[in-house]
Each structure stands twice: as C-alpha cells, then as structure tokens.
C-alpha positions in Angstrom: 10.2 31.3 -6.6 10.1 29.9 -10.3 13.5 28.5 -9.9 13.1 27.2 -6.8 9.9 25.2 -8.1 11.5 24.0 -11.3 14.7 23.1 -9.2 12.7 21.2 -6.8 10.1 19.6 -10.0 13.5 18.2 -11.5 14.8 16.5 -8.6 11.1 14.5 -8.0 11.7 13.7 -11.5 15.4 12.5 -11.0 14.4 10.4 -7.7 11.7 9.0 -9.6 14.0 7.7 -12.0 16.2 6.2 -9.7 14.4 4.9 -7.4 12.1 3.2 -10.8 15.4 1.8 -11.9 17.2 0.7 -8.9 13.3 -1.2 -8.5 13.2 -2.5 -12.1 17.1 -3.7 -11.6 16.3 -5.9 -8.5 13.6 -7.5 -10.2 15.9 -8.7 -12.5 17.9 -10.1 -9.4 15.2 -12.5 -8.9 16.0 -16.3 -9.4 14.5 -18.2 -11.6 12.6 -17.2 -15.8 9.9 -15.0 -15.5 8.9 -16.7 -18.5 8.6 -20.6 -16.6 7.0 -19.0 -13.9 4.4 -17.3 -16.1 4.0 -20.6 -18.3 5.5 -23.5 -16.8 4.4 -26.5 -18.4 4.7 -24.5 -21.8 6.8 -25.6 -25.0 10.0 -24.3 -26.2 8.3 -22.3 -28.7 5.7 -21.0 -26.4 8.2 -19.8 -23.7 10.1 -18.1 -27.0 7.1 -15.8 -28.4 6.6 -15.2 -25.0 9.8 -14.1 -24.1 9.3 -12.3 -27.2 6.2 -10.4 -26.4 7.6 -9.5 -23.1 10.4 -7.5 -24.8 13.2 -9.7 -22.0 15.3 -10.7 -25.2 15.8 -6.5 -25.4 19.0 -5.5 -23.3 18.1 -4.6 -19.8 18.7 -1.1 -20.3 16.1 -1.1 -23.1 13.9 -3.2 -21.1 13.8 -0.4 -18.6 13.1 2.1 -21.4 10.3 0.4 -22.9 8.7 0.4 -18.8 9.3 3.7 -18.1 7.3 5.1 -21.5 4.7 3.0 -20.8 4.7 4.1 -17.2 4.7 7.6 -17.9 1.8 6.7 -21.1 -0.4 5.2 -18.1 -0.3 1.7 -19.3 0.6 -0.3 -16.5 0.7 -3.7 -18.1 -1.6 -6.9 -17.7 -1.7 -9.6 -15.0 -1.3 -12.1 -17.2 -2.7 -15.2 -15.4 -6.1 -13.3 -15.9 -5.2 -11.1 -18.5 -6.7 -8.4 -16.6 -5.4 -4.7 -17.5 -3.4 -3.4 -14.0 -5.3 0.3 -14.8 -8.6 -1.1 -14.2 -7.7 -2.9 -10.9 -6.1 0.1 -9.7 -9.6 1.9 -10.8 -11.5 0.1 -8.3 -9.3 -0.9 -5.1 -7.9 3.3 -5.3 -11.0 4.3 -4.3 -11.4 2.0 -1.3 -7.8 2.7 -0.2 -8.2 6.1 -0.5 -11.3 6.4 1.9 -9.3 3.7 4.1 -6.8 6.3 4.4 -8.8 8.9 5.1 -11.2 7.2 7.5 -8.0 6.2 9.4 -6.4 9.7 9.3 -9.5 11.2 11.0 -9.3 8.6 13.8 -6.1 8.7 14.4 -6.2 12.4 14.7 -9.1 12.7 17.1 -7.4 9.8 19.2 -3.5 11.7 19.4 -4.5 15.1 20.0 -6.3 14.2 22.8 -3.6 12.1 24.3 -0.9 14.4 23.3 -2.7 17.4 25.3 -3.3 15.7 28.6 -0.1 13.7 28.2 1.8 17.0 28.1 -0.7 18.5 31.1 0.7 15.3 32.8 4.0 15.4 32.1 6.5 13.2 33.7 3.2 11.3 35.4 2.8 7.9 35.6 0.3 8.3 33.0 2.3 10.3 30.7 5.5 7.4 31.3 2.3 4.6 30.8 1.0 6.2 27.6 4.4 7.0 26.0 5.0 2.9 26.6 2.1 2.4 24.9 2.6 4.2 22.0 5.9 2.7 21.1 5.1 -0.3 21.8 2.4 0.0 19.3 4.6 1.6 17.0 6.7 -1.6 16.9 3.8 -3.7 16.6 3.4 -4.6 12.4 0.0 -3.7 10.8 -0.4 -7.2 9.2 -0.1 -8.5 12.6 -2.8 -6.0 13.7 -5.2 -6.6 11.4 -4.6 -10.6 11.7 -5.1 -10.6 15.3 -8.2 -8.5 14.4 -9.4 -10.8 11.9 -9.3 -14.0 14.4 -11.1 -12.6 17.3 -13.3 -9.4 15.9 -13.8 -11.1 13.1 -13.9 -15.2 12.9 -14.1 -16.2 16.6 -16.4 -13.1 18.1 -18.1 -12.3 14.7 -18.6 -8.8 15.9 -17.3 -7.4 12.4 -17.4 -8.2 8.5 -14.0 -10.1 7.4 -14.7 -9.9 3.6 -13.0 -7.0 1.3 -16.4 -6.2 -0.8 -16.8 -3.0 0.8 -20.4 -1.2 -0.4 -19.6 2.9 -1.6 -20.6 5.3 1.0 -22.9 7.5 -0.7 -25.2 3.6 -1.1 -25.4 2.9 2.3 -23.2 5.0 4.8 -23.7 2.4 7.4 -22.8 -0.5 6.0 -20.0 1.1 4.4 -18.7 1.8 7.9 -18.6 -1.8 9.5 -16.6 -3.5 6.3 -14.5 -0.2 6.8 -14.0 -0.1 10.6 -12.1 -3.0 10.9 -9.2 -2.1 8.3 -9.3 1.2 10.1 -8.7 -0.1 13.4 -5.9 -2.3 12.3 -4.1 1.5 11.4 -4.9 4.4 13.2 -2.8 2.5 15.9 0.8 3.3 14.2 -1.3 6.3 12.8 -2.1 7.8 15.9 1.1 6.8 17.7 2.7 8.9 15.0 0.6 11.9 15.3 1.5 11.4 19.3 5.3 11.1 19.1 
C-alpha cells in the first residue's frame, strides 16, 4: 500500500515537471522581447537591468530552474504593470472561484440526476432521443459563449441579473451573494450537468 502511494506520489511529481516545462518552453516560443513588451518605450539600458532582473540573460534551462524553486517556495512572481504580488491576487479571486465551483457542482447535480433517472425510465423515447440532443449540443456549446450570451440579455438588455464581478462573501449577506453568483453559475452547470448526464 506504501509502495503503491509513493509510486503513484512520484509520478504526480514527474507529470508536474513535465507538463511545468513543456509550459515554460512554449512561452519561450512566443514572438517578440518580453522585455519591449513589458517596457516598450524604454532605453537600452533600462530594457538591460531589466532583462537582468528577470534572470532571461540565464540559459533557458536555468531560467526554468530559478521558476520552479520559486514555484515550489510559493512565490509566484509580480504583475509588473502594477507591481502587484500574483499570491495575493490568487488570495482573493480563489475564494470566489472556489464557491463558483461549488455552487455550480450542486446545480448541476440536482439538474443531471434527475434527467438521467427519467431519461433511463424513458429509454429509447422521444424524450430520452430529445434530451440526449440537448445535452450534446450543450456540451459543444463554449462556456465563454454561455456566459456572453448571458451577459447581453440577463444582464445588459433585460437587467434581470448583476453583470459586475464584486461579488459580497456569503456569510455578509447570503442573498446578495447569490444574484452576483447565479449568473456565473448558470453560464456552467450547463457542460456541468451534461457531464454528470452522459
């Protein structure tokens, strides 16, 4: 059982690695200087402590190493139009997707069960043959193109539901909390649900 664990624990840590460098490699692919995208209008010397500071005049495979122990450290890096630490923006939009996850799980649970019983009751039905249409139709149907749909008519034309992204903590006011929440919610238990279905 021990083996099998630390077996198992090794190869997350190998695909980790991989999958991190194979990541950090096509970034690399990108066209253009990192550094004249950060600074454009900056001088020579500018773009040089820069390029300094960054650690890009390192080889790439040193590069990589200096990520990955700050990675496994916790120290993320800075957004460096705003200077703004990464750690702390991941401090307060994890919460919110978190619950956003959560919220949608539920939903899409209590919407496929349902449908997946009576479905099989009413198998080979029209309803069973309309339903299963449905669901992979919605299945093909992007989230982004969900939500923007949502966004126009629940949203900006209708005004039935919040559009902003300030969404108030639960435990302040449960209600609120909901209508800034539903919409993001509805825009996934969709796919969500079609996957619990199929």
């Amino acid at each position: 059982m021990l083996r099998t664990f630390i077996l198992k624990f090794l190869r997350l840590v190998l695909v980790v690695i991989v999958v991190t460098f194979i990541t950090f490699m096509l970034t690399k692919l990108q066209p253009g200087d990192p550094v004249s995208k950060i600074i454009p209008f900056g001088t020579a010397q500018q773009k040089a402590q820069l390029r300094q500071d960054l650690g890009l005049n390192e080889p790439l495979l040193k590069q990589y190493q200096i990520w990955l122990q700050n990675f496994v450290k916790g120290d993320f890096g800075r957004y460096y139009d705003s200077q703004q630490s990464v750690n702390t923006v991941l401090k307060t939009s994890l919460p919110v997707s978190l619950e956003l996850m959560i919220y949608a799980q539920i939903w899409a649970l209590l919407i496929a069960i349902p449908l997946g019983v009576t479905t099989a009751y009413r198998k080979g039905s029209r309803y069973d043959r309309s339903a299963n249409a449905t669901m992979f139709a919605l299945l093909a149907l992007p989230n982004f193109v969900v939500a923007l749909l949502l966004a126009i008519y629940v949203g900006a034309k209708w005004q039935i539901l919040p559009t902003q992204s300030n969404v108030i903590p639960f435990p302040l006011n449960p209600l609120d909390n909901w209508r800034y929440m539903l919409m993001p919610v509805m825009a996934q238990i969709g796919r969500a649900s079609c996957r619990e279905r199929v």
